[in-house]
MARMI-284986 format. One record per residue (C-alpha): residue number from 0; residue in one letter; z negated, x negated, y negated. Coordinates in pm, whole numbers. Each point is the difference from the previous one (the first is absolute). Example, Ala and Ser with C-alpha at 12.3 -4.5 7.8 and 13.67 -1.06 7.14 Angstrom:
% MARMI-284986
PT   n res     up   east  north
PT   0   A   -780  -1230    450
PT   1   S     66   -137   -344
***
This chain:
% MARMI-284986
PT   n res     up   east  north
PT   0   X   9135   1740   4768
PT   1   X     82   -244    290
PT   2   X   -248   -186    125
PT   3   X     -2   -362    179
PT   4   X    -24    -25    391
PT   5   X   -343   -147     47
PT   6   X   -223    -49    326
PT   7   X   -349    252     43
PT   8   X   -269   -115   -218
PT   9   X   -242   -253    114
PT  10   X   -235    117   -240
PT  11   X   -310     79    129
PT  12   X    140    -41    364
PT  13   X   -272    253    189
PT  14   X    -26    256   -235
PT  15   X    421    -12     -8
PT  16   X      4    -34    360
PT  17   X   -270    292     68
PT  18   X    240    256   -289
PT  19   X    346    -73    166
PT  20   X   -146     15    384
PT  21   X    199    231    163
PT  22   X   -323    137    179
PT  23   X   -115     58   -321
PT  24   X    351    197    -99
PT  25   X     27    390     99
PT  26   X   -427     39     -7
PT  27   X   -139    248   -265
PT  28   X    -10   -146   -339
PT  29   X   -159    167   -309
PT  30   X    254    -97   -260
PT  31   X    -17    183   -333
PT  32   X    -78    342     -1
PT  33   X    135    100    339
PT  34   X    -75   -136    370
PT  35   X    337   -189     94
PT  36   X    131   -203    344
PT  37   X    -15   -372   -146
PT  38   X   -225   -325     84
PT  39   X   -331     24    120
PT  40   X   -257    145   -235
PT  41   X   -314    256      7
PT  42   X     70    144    352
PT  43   X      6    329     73
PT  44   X   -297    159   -164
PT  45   X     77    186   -345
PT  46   X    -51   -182   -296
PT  47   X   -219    149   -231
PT  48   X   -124    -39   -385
PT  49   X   -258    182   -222
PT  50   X    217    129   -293
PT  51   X   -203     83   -297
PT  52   X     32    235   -290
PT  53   X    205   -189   -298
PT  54   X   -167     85   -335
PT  55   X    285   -167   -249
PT  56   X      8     40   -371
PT  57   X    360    136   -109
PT  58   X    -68   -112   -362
PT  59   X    -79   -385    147
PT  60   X    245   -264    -92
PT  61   X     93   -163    360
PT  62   X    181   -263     60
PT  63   X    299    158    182
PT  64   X    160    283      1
PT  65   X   -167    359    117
PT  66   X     59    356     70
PT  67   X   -105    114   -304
PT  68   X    146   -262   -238
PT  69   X    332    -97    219
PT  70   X     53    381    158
PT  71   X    402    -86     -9
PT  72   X   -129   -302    273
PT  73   X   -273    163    217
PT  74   X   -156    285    141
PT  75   X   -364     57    -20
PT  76   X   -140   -159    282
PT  77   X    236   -312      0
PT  78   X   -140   -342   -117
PT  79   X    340   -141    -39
PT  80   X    337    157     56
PT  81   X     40    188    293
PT  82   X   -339   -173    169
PT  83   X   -328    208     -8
PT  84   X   -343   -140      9
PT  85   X    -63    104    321
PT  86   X    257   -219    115
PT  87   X   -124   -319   -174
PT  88   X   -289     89    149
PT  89   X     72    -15    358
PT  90   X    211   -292    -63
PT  91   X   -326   -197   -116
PT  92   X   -197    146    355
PT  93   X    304    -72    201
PT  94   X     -5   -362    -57
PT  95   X   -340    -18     29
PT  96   X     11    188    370
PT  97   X    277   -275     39
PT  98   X   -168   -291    -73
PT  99   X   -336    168    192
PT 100   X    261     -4    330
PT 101   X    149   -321    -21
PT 102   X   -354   -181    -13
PT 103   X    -66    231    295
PT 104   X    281    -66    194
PT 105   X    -21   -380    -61
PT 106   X   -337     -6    106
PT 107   X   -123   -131   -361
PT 108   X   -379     -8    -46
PT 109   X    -31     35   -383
PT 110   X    -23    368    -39
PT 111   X    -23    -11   -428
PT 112   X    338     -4   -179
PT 113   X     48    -36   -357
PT 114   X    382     83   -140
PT 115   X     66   -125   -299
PT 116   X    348    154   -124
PT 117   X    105   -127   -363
PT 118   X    276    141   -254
PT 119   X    245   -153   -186
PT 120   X    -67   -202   -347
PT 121   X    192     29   -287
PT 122   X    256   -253    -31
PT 123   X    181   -134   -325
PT 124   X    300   -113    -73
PT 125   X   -103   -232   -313
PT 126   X   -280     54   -234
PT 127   X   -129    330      9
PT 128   X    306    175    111
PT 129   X    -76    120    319
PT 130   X    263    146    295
PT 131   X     16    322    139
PT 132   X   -322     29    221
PT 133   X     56     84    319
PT 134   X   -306     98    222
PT 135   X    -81   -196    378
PT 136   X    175    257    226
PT 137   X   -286   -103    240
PT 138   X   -258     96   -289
PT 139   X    188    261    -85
PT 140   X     30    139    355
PT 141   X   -358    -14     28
PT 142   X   -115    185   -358
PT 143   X    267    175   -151
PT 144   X   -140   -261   -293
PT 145   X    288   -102   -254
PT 146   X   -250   -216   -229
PT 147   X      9   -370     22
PT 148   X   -276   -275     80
PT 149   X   -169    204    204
PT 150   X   -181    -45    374
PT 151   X    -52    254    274
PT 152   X   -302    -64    270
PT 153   X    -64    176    343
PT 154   X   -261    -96    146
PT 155   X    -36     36    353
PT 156   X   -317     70    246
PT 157   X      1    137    322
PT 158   X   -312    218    -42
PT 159   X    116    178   -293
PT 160   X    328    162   -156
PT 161   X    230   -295   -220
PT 162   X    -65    -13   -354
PT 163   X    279    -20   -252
PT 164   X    -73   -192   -338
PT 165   X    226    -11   -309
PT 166   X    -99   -264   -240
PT 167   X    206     82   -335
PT 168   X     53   -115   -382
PT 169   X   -228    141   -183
PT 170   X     48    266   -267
PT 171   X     79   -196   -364
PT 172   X    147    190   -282
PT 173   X    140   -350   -161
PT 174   X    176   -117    295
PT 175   X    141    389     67
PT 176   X     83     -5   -359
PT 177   X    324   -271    103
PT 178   X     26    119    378
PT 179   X   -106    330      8
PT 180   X   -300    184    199
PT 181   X   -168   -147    330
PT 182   X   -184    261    279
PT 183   X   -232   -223    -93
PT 184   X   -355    -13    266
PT 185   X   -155    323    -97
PT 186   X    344    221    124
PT 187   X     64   -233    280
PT 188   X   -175    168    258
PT 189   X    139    354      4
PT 190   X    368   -119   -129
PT 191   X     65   -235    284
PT 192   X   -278    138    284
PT 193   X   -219   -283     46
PT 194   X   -329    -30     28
PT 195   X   -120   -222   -242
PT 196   X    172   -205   -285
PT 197   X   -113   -265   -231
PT 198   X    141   -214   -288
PT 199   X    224   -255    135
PT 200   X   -182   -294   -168
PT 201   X   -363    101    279
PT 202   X    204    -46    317
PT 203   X    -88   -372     14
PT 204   X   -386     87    -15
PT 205   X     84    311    263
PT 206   X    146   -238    257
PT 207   X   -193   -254    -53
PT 208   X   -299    266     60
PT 209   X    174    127    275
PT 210   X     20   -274    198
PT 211   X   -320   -109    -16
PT 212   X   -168    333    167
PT 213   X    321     91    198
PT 214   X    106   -314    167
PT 215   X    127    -77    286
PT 216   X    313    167    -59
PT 217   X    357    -48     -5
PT 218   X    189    -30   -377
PT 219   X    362    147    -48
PT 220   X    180   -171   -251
PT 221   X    320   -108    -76
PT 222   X     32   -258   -269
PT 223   X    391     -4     55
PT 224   X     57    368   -101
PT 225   X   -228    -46   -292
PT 226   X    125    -85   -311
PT 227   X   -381     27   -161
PT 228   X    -81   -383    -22
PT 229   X   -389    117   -105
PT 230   X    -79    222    311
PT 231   X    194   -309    242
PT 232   X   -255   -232   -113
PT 233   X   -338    216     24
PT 234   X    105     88    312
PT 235   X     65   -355    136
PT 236   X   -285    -98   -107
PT 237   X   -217    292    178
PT 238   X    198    -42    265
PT 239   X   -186   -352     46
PT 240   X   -304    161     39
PT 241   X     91    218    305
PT 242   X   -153   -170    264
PT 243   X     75     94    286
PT 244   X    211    259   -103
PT 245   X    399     -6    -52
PT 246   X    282     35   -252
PT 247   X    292    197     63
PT 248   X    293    155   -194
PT 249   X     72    403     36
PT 250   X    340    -39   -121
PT 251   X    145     46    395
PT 252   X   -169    331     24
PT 253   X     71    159   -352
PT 254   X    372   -128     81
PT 255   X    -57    180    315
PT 256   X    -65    344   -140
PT 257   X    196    -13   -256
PT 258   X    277    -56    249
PT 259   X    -25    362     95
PT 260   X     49    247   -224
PT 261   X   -174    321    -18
PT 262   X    197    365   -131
PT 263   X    -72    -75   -329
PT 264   X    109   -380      0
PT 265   X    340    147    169
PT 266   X     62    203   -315
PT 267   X    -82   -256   -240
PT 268   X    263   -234    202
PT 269   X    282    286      4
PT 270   X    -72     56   -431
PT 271   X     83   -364    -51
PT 272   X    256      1    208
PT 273   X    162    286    -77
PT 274   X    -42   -151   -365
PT 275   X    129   -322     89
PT 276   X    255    176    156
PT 277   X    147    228   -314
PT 278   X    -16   -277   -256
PT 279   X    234   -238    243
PT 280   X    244    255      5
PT 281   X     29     25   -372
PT 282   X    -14   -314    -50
PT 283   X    313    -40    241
PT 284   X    134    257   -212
PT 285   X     13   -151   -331
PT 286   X     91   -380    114
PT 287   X    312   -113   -140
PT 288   X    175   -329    -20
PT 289   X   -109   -202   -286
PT 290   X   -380     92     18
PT 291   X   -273   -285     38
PT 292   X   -206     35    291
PT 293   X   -254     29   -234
PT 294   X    109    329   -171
PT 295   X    -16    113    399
PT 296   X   -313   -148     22
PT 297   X   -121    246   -295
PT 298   X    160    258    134
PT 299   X   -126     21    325
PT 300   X   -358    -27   -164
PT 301   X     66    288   -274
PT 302   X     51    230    277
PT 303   X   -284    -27    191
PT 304   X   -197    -30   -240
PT 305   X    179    318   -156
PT 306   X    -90    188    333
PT 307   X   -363   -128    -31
PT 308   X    -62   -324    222
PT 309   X   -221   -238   -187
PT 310   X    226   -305     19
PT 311   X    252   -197    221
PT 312   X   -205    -69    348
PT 313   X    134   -408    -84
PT 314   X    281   -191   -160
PT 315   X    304    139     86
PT 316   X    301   -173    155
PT 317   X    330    113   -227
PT 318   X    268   -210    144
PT 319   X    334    -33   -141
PT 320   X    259   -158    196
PT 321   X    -64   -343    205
PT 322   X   -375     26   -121
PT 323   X    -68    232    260
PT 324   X     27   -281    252
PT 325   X   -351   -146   -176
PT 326   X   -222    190    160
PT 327   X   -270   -103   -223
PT 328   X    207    175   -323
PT 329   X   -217    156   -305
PT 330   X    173   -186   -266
PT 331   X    213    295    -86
PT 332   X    157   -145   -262
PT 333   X    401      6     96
PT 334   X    279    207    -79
PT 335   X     80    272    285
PT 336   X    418    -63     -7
PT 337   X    253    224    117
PT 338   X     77     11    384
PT 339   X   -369   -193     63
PT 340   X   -282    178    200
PT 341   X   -359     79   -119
PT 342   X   -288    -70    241
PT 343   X   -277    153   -145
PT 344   X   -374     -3    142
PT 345   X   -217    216   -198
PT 346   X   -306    221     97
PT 347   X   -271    150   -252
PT 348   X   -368    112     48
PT 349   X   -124    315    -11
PT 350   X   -402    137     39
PT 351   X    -64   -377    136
PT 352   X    324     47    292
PT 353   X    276   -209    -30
PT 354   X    389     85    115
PT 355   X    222   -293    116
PT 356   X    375     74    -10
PT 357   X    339   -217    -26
PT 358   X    348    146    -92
PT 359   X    309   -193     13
PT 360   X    315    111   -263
PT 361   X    333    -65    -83
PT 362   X    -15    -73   -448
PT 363   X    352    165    -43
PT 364   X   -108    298    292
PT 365   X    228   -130    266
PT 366   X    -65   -227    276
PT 367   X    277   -229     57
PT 368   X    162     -1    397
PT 369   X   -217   -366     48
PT 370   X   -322    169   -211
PT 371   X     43    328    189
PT 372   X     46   -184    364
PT 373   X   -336   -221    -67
PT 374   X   -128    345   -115
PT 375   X     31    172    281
PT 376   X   -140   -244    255
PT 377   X   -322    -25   -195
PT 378   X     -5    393      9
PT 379   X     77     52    323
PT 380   X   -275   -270    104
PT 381   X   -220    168   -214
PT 382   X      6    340    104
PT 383   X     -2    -93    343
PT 384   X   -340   -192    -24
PT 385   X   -145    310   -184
PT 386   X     96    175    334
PT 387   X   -158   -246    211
PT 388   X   -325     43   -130
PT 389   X   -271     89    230
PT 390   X    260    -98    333
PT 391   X     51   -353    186
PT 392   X     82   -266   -269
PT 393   X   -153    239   -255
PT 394   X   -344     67     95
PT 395   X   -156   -302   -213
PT 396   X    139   -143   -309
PT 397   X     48   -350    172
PT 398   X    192    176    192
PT 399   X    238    198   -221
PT 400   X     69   -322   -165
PT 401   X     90   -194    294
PT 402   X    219    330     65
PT 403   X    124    -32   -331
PT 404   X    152   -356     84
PT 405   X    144     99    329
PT 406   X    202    296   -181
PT 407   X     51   -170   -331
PT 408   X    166   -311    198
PT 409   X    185    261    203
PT 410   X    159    159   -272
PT 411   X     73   -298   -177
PT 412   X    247   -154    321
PT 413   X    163    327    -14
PT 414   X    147    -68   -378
PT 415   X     31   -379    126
PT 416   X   -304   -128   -243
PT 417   X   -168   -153    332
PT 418   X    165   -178    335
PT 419   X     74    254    277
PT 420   X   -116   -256    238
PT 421   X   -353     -5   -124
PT 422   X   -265    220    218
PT 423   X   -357     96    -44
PT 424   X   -203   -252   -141
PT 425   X    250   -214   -172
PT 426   X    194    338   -120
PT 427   X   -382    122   -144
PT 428   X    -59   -357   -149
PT 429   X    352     11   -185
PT 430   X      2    314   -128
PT 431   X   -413    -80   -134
PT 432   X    174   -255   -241
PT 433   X    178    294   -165
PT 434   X   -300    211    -24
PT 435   X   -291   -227      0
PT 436   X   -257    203    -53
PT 437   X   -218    310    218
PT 438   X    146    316     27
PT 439   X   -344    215    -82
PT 440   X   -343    -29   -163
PT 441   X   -320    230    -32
PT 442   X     40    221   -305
PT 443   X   -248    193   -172
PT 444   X   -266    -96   -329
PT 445   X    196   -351    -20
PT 446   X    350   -114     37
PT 447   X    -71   -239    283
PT 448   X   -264    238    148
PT 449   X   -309    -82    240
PT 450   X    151   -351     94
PT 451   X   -296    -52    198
PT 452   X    112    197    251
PT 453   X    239   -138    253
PT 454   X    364    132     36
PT 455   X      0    -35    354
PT 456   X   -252    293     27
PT 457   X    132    326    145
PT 458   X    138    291   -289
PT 459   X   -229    233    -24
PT 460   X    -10    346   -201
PT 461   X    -66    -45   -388
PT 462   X    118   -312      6
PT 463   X    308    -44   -279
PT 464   X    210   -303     46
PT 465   X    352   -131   -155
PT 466   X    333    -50    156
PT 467   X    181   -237   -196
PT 468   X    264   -201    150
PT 469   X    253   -195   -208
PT 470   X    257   -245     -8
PT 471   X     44   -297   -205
PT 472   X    318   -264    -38
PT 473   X    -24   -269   -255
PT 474   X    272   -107   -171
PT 475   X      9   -376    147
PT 476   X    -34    143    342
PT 477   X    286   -168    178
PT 478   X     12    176    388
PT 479   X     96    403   -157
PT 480   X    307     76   -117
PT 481   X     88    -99   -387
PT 482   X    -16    400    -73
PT 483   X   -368     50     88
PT 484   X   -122   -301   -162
PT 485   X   -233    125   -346
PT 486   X    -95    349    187
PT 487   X   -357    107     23
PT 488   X   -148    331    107
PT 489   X   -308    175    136
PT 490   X   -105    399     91
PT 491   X   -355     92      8
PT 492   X   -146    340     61
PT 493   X   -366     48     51
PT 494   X   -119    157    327
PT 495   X   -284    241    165
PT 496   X   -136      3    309
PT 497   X    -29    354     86
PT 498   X   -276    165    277
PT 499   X    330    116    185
PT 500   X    126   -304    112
PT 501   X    244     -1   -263
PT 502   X    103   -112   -331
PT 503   X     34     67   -415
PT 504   X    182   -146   -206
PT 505   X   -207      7   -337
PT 506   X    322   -118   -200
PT 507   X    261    216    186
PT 508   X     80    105   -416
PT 509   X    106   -321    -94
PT 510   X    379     31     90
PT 511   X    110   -335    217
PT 512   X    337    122    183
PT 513   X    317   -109   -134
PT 514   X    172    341   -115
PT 515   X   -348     61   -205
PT 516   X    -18   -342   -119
PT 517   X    362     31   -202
PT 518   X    -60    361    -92
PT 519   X   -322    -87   -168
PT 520   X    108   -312   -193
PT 521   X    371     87    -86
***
């Protein structure tokens, strides 16, 4: 899914500025399960949590799956797909070590924190009819917790170990009658490995309480990832009260772990993609001329969900024709005609990890000699930036997409798209008006992940990115040739930073050269 070139972040300017320092890149960070080379964190000593015995209930009603109800999805010891509890747990420590070292390292008195880390709410569509939940990936990193309207706490004090609250919906056999069974409070604990948990509808007396014998101390909350209206106002107005202590948002460091991912993350990312991946190539397979985007659409969603990915990872882009110079295309409502191209942007979600992949086709399964020369370029530009990872002009993302320009305007003089007289910055800014967009974003539990973090940072191991390049020429555009005019295409593969200094391409299934492209959809 492309993604629009934007400056760093300004939010929260020091906490940004401390995460992206480059001082800060290449120390020990604790990210996940594993001890990984990434921004500043907990040091060098070991991390370390008490892990206690889990006494669950296999004939309890939860509410998500488990190893004993959903033994097709997970393995005993897993609290979601592919994730074990011992994971989650160290997550939760890690960003509380985190947070511990940057009020260290900027020399901040308050040494109380309280994290306050909500899920998703349930969302509706008109009255009653909700849409598909899907969980806060930050939440979700955090808990393994797929239920809605629910908070997570860690509080924070230097003289004794972080303590991890769950407040959760209660247990109610009318409500689970329509939606089906909570955890509930009683199950909490030992399901999801925190300490304590309460019903949802206390944690205004608990903070309130909290503050009052624990203050000064320093709040983490961010109202902007929260979509619970409720918990945004009881914490604003606590957060009055805190005198002389400080709000802040953890978003930056969550964003920063989550940036990394750890052995079992890396598997996650190569199921969806390798899902992803499959289903694209069928779909190719059955396009013919005459279908509606739409049917693609289905298609494309049929399969994965057919292979077991929960849903599409967002709207997908099926464009027909001169619609796949709108850039902004999820109508999907034309006829694909004979001797057109399909751009199509699709990804789908699978265990919480999202794939990210865009195919370019010929409807009829052949490229015509203009189609086939645009082709080419892109591919060629394409594959070379996927080589230039991790060397000069591809050691940030900024960086591969000012590459990206340089080659892409290259290319284009050499098939007379662009003035052979035009050099370096002119040549990049010309060939940026027929791909205006970055070349690469963060991948991982969201589309558009961790966009917190800059993309001038250094690539680091376990990081997955995109490599999307593409080419648009509207119709009205007057200064190409006649021929190219209506022609709109993108490629998109999915990348990981290996410990090697090297490279994998998650989606190297999904067929993109042009011999494979016309065998596939003939």
């Amino acid at each position: 899914m492309f993604c629009i070139r934007s400056k760093p972040s300004k939010f929260m300017p020091n906490i940004v500025k401390y995460l992206k320092c480059r001082e800060n890149f290449g120390k020990p960070c604790y990210v996940g399960a594993q001890k990984c080379m990434s921004t500043s964190a907990a040091g060098n000593s070991t991390t370390a949590i008490k892990l206690k015995a889990r006494k669950l209930n296999p004939n309890e009603n939860y509410g998500q799956p488990t190893p004993w109800t959903h033994p097709h999805m997970l393995t005993p010891g897993e609290i979601v797909p592919g994730i074990t509890l011992d994971e989650i747990r160290m997550r939760r420590n890690n960003l509380a070590l985190n947070i511990q070292k940057f009020a260290v390292d900027q020399s901040k008195a308050l040494k109380k924190h309280l994290i306050v880390i909500p899920s998703s709410t349930k969302k509706y569509m008109s009255d009653k009819i909700p849409y598909v939940f899907r969980q806060s990936s930050d939440f979700m990193y955090l808990t393994g917790c797929l239920e809605p309207d629910s908070v997570l706490l860690l509080l924070i004090n230097e003289k004794s170990e972080p303590k991890s609250i769950l407040f959760m919906r209660p247990k109610d056999k009318h409500a689970e009658l329509w939606d089906g069974p909570r955890t509930g409070v009683d199950q909490s604990v030992d399901y999801f490995g925190v300490d304590e948990a309460y019903d949802v509808e206390q944690l205004e007396h608990f903070i309130q309480r909290y503050l009052r014998t624990e203050t000064p101390l320093t709040l983490w909350y961010d109202k902007r990832s929260s979509d619970q209206e409720k918990i945004t106002k009881i914490l604003e107005t606590a957060a009055k009260t805190l005198t002389p202590s400080t709000t802040e948002s953890p978003t930056a460091f969550i964003h920063k772990m989550r940036l990394i991912k750890s052995p079992a993350e890396i598997n996650l990312m190569r199921t969806t993609c390798e899902i992803a991946s499959e289903s694209i190539n069928q779909t190719i397979a059955d396009t013919r001329p005459g279908d509606c985007e739409h049917h693609i659409f289905s298609r494309v969603d049929h399969y994965c969900r057919m292979r077991n990915a929960s849903f599409l990872a967002y709207p997908p882009v099926v464009a027909a024709g001169k619609n796949a110079t709108t850039i902004h295309y999820i109508n999907n409502n034309q006829l694909a005609r004979n001797g057109e191209l399909v751009l199509m942007d699709a990804g789908c979600e699978y265990a919480g990890y999202t794939s990210d992949i865009t195919r370019t086709w010929p409807v009829n399964g052949h490229f015509s000699t203009i189609q086939k020369v645009l082709y080419e370029v892109l591919l060629t530009v394409q594959k070379e930036l996927i080589n230039t990872l991790l060397t000069e002009g591809g050691r940030t993302l900024d960086d591969l997409f000012d590459t990206m320009c340089m080659k892409l305007g290259k290319y284009l003089q050499e098939i007379g798209l662009i003035p052979k007289n035009l050099k370096t910055l002119d040549l990049a800014k010309v060939a940026y008006s027929f791909c205006p967009h970055h070349v690469s974003h963060y991948l991982g539990m969201d589309v558009h992940d961790t966009p917190l973090i800059s993309r001038s940072i250094p690539l680091l191991p376990g990081m997955v990115c995109t490599v999307e390049p593409g080419i648009y020429i509207a119709s009205d555009r007057m200064d190409v040739p006649t021929e190219f005019r209506g022609i709109g295409m993108r490629i998109e593969d999915d990348v990981l930073i290996q410990s090697s200094n090297s490279v994998e391409v998650l989606t190297q299934k999904c067929v993109k050269e042009i011999v494979d492209l016309e065998n596939l959809a003939k």
